[in-house]
VOGU-3710 file (C-alpha; in Angstrom, 3 decimals, decimal comma):
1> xxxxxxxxxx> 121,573/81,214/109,260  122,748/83,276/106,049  124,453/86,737/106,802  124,080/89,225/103,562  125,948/92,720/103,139  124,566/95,323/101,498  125,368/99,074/101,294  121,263/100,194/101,473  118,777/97,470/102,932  115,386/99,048/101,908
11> xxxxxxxxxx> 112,529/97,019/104,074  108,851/97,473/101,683  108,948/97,091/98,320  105,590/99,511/97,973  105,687/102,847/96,125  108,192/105,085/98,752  110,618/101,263/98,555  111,214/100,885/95,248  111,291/104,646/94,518  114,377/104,678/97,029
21> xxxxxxxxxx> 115,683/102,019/95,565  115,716/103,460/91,997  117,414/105,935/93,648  119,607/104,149/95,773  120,405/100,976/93,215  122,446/103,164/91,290  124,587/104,891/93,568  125,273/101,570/96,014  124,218/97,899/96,348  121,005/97,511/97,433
31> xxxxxxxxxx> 118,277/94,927/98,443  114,899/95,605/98,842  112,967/92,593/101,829  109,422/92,815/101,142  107,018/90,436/102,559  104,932/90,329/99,668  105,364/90,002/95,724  106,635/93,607/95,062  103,355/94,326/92,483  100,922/92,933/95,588
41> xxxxxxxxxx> 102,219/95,916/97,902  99,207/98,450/99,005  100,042/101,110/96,925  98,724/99,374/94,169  95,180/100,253/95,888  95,654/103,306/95,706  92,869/104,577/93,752  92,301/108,910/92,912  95,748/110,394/91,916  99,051/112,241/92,658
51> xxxxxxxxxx> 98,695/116,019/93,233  100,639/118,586/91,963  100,677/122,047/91,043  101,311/121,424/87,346  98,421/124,047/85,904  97,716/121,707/83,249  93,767/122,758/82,992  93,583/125,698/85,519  95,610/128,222/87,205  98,001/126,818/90,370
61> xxxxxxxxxx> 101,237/127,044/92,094  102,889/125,075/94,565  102,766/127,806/97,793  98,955/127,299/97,124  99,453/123,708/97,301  101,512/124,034/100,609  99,071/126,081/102,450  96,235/123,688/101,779  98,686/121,183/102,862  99,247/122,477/106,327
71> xxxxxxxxxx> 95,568/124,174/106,240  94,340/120,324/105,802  96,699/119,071/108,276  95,169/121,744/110,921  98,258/123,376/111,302  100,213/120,526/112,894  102,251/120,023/109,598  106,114/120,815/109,683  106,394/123,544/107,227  109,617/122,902/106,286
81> xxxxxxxxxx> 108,018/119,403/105,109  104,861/120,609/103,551  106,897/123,152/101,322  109,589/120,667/100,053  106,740/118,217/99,066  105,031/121,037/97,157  107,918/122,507/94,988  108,999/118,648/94,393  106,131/117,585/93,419  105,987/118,680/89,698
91> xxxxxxxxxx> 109,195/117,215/89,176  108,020/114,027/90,950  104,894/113,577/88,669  106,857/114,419/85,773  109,706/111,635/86,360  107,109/109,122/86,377  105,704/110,178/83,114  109,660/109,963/81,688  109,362/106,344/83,160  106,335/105,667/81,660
101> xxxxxxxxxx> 103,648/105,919/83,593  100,612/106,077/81,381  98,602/109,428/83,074  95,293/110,300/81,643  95,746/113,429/79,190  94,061/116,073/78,206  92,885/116,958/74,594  96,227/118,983/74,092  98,343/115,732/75,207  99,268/117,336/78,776
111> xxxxxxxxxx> 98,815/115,374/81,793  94,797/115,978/82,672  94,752/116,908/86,580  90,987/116,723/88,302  89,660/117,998/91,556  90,486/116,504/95,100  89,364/117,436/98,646  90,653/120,091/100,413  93,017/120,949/97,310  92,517/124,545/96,340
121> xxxxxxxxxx> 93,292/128,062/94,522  94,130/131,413/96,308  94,756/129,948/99,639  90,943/128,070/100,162  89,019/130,677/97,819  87,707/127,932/95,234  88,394/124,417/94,316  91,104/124,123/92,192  92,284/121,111/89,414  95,512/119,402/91,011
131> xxxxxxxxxx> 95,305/115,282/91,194  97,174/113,990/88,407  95,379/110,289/87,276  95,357/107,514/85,703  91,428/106,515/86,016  91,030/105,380/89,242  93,862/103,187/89,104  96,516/105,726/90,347  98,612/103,578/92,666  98,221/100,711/90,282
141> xxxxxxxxxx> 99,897/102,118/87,129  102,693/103,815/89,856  103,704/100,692/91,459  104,104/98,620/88,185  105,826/101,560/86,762  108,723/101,651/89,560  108,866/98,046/89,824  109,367/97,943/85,913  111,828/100,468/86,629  113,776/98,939/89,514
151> xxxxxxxxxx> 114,031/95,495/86,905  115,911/97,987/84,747  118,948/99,093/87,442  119,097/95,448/88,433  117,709/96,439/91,726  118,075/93,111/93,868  114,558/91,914/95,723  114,322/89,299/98,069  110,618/88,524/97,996  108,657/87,128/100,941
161> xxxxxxxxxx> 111,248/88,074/103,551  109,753/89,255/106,677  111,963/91,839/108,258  111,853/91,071/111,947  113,997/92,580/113,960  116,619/96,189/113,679  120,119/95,406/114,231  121,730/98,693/116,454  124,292/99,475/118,915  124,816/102,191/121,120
171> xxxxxxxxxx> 127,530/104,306/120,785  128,572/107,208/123,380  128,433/110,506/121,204  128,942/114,439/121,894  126,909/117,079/120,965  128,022/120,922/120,157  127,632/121,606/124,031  130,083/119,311/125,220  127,426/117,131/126,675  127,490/113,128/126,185
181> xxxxxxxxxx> 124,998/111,137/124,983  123,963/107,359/123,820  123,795/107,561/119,849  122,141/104,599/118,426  123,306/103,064/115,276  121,884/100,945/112,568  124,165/97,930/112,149  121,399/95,621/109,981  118,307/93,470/109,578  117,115/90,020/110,880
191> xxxxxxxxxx> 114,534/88,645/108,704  112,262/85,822/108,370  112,553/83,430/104,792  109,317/82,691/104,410  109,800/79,583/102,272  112,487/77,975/104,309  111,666/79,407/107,770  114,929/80,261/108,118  117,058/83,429/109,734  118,424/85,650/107,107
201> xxxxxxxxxx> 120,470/88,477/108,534  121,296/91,738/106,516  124,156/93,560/107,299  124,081/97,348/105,911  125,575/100,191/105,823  122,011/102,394/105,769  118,604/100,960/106,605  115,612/102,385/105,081  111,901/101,910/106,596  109,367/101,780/103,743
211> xxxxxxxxxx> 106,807/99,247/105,221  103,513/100,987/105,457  100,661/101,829/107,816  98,785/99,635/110,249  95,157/99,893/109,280  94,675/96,217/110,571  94,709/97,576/114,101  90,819/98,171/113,121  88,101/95,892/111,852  86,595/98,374/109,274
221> xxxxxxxxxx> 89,056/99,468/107,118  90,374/99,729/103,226  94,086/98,216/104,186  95,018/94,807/103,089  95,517/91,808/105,636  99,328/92,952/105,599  99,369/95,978/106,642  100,337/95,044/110,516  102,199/98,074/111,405  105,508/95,899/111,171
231> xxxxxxxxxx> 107,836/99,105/110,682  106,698/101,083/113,257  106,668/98,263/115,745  110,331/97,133/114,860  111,645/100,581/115,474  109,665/101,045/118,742  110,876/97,972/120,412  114,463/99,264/119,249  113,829/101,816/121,240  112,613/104,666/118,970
241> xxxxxxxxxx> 109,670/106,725/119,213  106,509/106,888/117,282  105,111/110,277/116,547  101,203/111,653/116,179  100,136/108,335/116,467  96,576/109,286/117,782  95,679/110,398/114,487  94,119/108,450/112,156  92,437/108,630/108,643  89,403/107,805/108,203
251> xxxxxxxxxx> 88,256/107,751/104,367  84,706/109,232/104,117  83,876/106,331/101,917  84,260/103,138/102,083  81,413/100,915/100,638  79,216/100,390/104,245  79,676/97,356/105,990  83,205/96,387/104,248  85,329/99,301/103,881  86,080/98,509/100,617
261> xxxxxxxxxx> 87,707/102,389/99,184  85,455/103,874/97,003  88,105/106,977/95,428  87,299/110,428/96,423  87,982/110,848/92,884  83,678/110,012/92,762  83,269/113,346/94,581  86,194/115,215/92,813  84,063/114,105/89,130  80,781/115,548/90,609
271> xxxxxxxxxx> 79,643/112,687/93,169  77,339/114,162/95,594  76,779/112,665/99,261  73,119/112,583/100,442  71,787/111,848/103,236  68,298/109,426/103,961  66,090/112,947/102,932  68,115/113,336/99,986  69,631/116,399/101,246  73,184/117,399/99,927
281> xxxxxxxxxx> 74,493/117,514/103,481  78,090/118,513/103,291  76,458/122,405/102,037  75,945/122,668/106,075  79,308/121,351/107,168  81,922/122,823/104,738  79,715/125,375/101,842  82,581/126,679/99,995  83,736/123,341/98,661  81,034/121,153/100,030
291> xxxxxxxxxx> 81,406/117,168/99,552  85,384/118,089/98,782  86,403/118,942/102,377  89,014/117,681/104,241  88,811/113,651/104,902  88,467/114,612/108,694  85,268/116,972/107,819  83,268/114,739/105,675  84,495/111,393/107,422  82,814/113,386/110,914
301> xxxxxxxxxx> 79,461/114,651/109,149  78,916/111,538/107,452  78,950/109,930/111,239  76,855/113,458/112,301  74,346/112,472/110,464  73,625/108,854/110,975  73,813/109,773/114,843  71,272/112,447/114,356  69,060/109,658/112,802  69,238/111,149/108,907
311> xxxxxxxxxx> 71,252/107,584/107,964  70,146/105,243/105,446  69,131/101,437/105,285  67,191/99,516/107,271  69,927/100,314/110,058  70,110/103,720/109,051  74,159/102,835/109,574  75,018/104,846/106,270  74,898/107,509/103,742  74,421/107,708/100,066
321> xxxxxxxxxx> 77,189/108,480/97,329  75,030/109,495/94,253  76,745/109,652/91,106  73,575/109,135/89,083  73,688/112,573/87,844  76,748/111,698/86,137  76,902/110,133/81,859  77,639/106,555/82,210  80,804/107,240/79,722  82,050/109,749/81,892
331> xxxxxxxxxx> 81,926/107,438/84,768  83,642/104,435/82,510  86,103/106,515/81,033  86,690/108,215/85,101  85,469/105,515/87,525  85,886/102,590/85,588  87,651/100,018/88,611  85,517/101,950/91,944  81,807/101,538/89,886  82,783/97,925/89,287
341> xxxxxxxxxx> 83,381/97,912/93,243  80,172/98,868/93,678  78,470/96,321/91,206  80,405/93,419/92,834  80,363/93,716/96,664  77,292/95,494/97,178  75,464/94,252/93,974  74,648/98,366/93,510  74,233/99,468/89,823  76,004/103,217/90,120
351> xxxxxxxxxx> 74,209/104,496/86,815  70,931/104,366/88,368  71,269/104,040/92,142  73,582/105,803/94,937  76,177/103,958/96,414  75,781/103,256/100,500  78,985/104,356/101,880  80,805/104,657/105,851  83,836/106,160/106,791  86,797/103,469/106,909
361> xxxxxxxxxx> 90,108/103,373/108,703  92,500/104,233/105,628  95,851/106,057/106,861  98,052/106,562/109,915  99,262/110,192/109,645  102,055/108,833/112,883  104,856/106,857/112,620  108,707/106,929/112,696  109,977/110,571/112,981  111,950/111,648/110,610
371> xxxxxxxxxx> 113,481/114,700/108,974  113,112/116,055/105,549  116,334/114,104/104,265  114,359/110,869/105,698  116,767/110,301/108,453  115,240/108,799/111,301  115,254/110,424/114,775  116,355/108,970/117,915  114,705/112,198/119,998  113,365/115,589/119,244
381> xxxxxxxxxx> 116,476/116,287/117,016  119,107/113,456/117,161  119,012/111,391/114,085  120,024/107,658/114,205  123,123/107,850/111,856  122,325/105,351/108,709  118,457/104,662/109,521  115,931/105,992/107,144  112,283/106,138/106,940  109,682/106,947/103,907
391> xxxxxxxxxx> 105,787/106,722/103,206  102,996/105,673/105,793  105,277/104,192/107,859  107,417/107,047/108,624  106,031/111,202/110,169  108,136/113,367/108,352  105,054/115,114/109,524  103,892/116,588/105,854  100,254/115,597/107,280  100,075/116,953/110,094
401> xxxxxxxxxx> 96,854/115,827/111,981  94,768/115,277/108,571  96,462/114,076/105,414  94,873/115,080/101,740  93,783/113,114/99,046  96,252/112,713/96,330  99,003/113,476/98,834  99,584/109,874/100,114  101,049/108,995/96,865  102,996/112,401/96,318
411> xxxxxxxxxx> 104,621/111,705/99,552  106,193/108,416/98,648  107,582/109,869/95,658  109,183/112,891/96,827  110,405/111,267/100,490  111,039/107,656/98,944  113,202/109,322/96,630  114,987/111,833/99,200  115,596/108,671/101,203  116,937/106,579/98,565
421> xxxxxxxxxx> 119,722/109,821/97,075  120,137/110,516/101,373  121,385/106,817/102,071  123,066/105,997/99,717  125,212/109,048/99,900  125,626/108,503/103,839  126,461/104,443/102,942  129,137/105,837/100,189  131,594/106,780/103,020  130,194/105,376/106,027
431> xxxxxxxxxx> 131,415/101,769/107,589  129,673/98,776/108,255  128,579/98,375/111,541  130,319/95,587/113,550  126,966/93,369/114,057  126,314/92,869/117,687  126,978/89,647/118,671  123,988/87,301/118,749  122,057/89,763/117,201  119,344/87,886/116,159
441> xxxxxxxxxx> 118,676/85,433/119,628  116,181/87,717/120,827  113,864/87,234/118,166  114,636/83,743/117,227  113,814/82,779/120,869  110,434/84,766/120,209  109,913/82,420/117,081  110,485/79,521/118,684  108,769/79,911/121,622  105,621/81,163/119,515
451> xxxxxxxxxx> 105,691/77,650/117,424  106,434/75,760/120,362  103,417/77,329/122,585  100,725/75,072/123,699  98,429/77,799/125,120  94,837/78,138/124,494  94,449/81,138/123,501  93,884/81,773/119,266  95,491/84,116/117,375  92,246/85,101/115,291
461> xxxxxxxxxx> 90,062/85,303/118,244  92,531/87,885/119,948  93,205/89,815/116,071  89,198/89,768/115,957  88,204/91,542/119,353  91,547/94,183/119,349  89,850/95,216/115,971  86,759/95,300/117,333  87,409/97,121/120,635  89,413/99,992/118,190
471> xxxxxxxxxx> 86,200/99,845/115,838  83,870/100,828/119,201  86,249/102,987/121,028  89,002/104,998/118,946  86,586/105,881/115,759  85,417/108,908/114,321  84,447/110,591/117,688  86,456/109,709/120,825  86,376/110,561/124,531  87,910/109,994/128,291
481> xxxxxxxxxx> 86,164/107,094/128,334  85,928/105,596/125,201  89,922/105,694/124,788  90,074/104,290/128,398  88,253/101,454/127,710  89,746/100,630/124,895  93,278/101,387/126,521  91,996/98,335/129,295  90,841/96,116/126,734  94,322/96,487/124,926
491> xxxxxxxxxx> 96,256/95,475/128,267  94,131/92,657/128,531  94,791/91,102/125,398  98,854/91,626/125,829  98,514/89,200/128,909  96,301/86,858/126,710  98,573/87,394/123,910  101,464/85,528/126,284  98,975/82,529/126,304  98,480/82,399/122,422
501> xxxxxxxxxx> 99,364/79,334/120,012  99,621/78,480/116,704  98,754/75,480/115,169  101,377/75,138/112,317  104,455/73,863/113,814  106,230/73,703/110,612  108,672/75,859/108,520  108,106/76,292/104,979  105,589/78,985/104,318  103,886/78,824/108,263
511> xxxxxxxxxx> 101,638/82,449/107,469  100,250/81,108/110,663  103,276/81,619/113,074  103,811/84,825/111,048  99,950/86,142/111,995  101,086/85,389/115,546  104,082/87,799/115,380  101,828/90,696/113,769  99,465/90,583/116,308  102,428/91,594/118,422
521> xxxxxxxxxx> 103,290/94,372/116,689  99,412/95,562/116,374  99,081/95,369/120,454  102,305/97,555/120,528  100,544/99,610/117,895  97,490/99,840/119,321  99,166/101,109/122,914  100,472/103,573/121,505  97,743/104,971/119,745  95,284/104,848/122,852
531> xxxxxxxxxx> 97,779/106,480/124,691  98,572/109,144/122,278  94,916/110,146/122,375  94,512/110,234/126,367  97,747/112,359/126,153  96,280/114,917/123,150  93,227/116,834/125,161  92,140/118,676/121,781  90,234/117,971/119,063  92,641/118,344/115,785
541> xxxxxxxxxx> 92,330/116,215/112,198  91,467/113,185/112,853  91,703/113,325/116,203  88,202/114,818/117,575  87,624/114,245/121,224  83,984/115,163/122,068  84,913/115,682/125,524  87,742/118,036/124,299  85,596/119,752/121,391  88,281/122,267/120,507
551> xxxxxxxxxx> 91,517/123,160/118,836  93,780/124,072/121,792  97,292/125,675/120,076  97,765/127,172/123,380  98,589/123,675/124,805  99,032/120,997/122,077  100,662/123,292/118,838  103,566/120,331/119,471  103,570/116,496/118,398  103,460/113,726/120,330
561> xxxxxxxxxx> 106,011/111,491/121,161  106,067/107,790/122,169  108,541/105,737/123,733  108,978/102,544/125,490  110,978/103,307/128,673  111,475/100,712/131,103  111,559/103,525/133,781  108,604/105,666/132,898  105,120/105,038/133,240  101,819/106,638/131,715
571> xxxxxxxxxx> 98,300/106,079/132,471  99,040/103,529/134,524  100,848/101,756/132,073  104,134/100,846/132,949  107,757/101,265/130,430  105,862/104,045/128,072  106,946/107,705/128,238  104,872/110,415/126,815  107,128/113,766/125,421  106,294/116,364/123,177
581> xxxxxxxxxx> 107,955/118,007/119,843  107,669/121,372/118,690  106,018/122,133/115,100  107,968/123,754/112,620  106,223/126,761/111,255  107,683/128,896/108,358  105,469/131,418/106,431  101,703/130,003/108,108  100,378/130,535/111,295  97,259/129,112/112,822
591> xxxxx> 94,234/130,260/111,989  90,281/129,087/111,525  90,117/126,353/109,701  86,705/126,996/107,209  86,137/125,839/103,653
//
């Protein structure tokens, strides 16, 4: 076993990773873990643009930009969030052009910005011009420009390390009151070579999350295989909560039957979504801005529809995106990589015919608290001194209950770089962290006993029906039951999971013994998530319960909280407790939410 020391240990090496460690690598030594090839990360999917309230083409400003961001969030956003993101995010766009990010321009040579759902001008009046884009191959150009970038500070990577396990201790701590309390403390990393098999640990000084959602929790969806929810697990089992975790994005459209992302930057050039009478539909649901709604919206009429029986195909399972309307050059010169999508996988020619498309599981709005420095939070306000958390994988809350197109990739920017500047600065006079002794048995023993199982249960089969059950019963529309039964289904596969085996008993490069430990973290995942819903009797974002049809602020204006507690119970689940946190509101309060 090899023990490293680092000041700043950044786990991801997507777009909010290496944008903290550009940050980070020059002010202290820092590694970046990341379990795949930095350039293979998920941001490099990332398809429409980066907003911000440049007013290249049309008139904006960034408190416009902030109310549609809490607006689109339904009002669970932290304000204090929301309005940091918004008055950084000019600058944010801007230092990637300095680093060379090659943005589509417009005929005056100024960064060319293009419509985006739910993005708008005088606080909702009219659709305004905010994405910043280059095609639709956004994340793409972003994520070779930082890694290009982190190359040039000598930023150190150590590729195809699987973080594993957070390295803490508890320390007894006072607060302004006089009263005591256990403060955790981030002491390091234990990670997983995955060329060797063997036990790395990372001693640090600061720790920063940057690992991503867990859209493999469902079957249909536009993540990658890797995206396993590894982060949020790791902190949970530390003993951390997870925040807003019933809430869910669901991309209106994902090519039907593979979830394959089709951009919203189709709808934000003029696509149109139809239904099987060829009837604009989204003019009934949202008719100010129409097929550029909110995800949440158009992901739930989309669903309306085929339910009422107006869906297309012979299963009438889908909708239509028709860009037909559209010049071919426009759509090569626009929509070059999402047309070819369509061409490929669904052998559609996007010219002439409309594109079948289904919502798809596409981003967790929950994760790892944290505050608007990126410091991660042991409670409601107690953060965990040296621990830091950016991106998908972290709920600075800046989403709220419905995230915006275009903001995803803002958001890594801004809080990637505010966690990069944050720990370095706290590792500059901070200690290392004694590490605890035998740190790293616990998950060791979990490694080994995983190879060495001879149970008969298959780690595919179990992956396959959690993903499945989530698919049927914590989609688009949700209930009592539905969330029950899924909740059951999830207990039942934790026993199974105890009876899994894998069938690579080796070391070097064993991606089977690996799938085996993600499944883990998806069943914790997955817990949470079903339980988060039973505990959230509203319907808010992505979060619609149909037995619960309405936005309640009167009860649930607050987010939810998480934790495993091995003295609390909920829903009949034993060592989960369920709290609440208050929203932070500044200048907007709750009101209708129209467009």
């Amino acid at each position: 076993m090899q023990v490293h020391k680092y000041d700043v240990v950044i786990i991801g090496a997507g777009g909010a990773g290496m944008r903290a460690a550009i940050e980070a690598g020059q002010r202290a030594r820092t590694a970046v873990l990341t379990k795949l090839y930095p350039t293979r990360s998920h941001t490099g999917a990332a398809q429409g643009g980066m907003c911000a309230a440049l007013a290249n083409v049309e008139e904006d400003n960034w408190e416009w930009h902030t109310f549609d961001t809490v607006k689109g969030g339904d009002y669970l956003v932290d304000q204090d969030a929301a309005e940091v993101m918004a008055k950084e995010a000019i600058d944010a766009v801007l230092d990637l052009e300095k680093m060379g990010l090659p943005f589509n321009r417009t005929p005056e040579g100024k960064i060319d910005q293009r419509r985006f759902g739910g993005h708008t001008r005088d606080h909702g009046k009219a659709p305004v011009r905010r994405a910043c884009y280059a095609a639709d191959r956004t994340g793409h150009m972003i994520l070779q420009t930082l890694y290009q970038n982190c190359v040039k500070h000598n930023v150190e990577f150590y590729n195809e390390f699987y973080a594993l396990d957070l390295l803490m201790v508890d320390e007894e701590a006072t607060r302004e009151d006089g009263t005591t309390y256990t403060q955790k403390r981030v002491a390091g990393v234990v990670s997983y070579e995955l060329a060797t098999g063997e036990i790395h640990i990372f001693q640090a000084k600061s720790v920063v999350f940057a690992t991503g959602g867990a859209g493999k929790v469902y079957k249909t969806t536009s993540n990658a295989h890797t995206l396993t929810g590894d982060g949020m697990a790791i902190a949970y089992r530390a003993g951390l909560p997870l925040e807003d975790m019933e809430f869910v994005q669901f991309h209106p459209t994902g090519l039907a039957g593979l979830g394959i992302l089709l951009s919203e930057a189709a709808r934000g050039e003029g696509g149109i979504l139809r239904n099987s009478e060829g009837e604009r539909f989204m003019e009934r649901y949202a008719p100010t801005i129409k097929d550029l709604a909110p995800r949440d919206i158009v992901a739930r009429s989309m669903a309306e529809e085929v339910r009422q029986g107006r869906g297309c195909g012979p299963n009438k399972d889908y909708v239509l995106l028709d860009l037909t309307h559209l010049e071919p050059a426009h759509i090569d010169a626009k929509l070059p990589d999402i047309t070819e999508f369509a061409r490929t996988y669904l052998g559609v020619e996007p010219y002439t015919e409309p594109v079948p498309v289904f919502p798809t599981c596409h981003y967790f709005m929950g994760g790892i608290p944290t505050n608007i420095k990126g410091e991660v939070l042991q409670d409601n306000d107690t953060v965990v001194p040296g621990l830091y958390a950016a991106g998908e994988v972290a709920c600075v809350s800046v989403h709220g209950s419905n995230r915006l197109g275009t903001n995803s990739l803002l958001d890594i920017n801004v809080f990637g770089r505010r966690a990069g500047i944050y720990s370095a600065e706290y590792a500059k006079d901070a200690d290392f962290v004694e590490l605890p002794e035998n740190g790293e048995n616990f998950i060791v023993s979990e490694i080994e006993n995983l190879r060495d199982a001879s149970g008969n249960e298959k780690i595919a089969d179990l992956r396959a029906r959690l993903q499945e059950v989530m698919d049927a019963d914590m989609q688009v529309f949700r209930t009592e039951e539905s969330i029950r039964r899924a909740l059951e289904e999830i207990e039942s596969l934790r026993e199974r999971y105890k009876n899994v085996a894998v069938q690579d008993k080796g070391k070097r490069f064993n991606l089977d013994l690996l799938e085996g430990l993600e499944l883990g973290y998806l069943l914790d995942i997955a817990e949470a998530m079903t339980l988060a819903a039973l505990g959230r009797k509203e319907s808010r974002g992505g979060h619609y319960r149909e037995d619960y049809p309405d936005r309640d602020d009167e009860n649930f204006m607050k987010h939810t909280m998480i934790y495993r507690d091995e003295n609390a119970e909920m829903e009949g689940v034993k060592g989960i407790r369920f709290d609440t946190k208050p929203v932070i509101m500044t200048r907007y309060e709750p009101m209708e939410r129209k467009y």
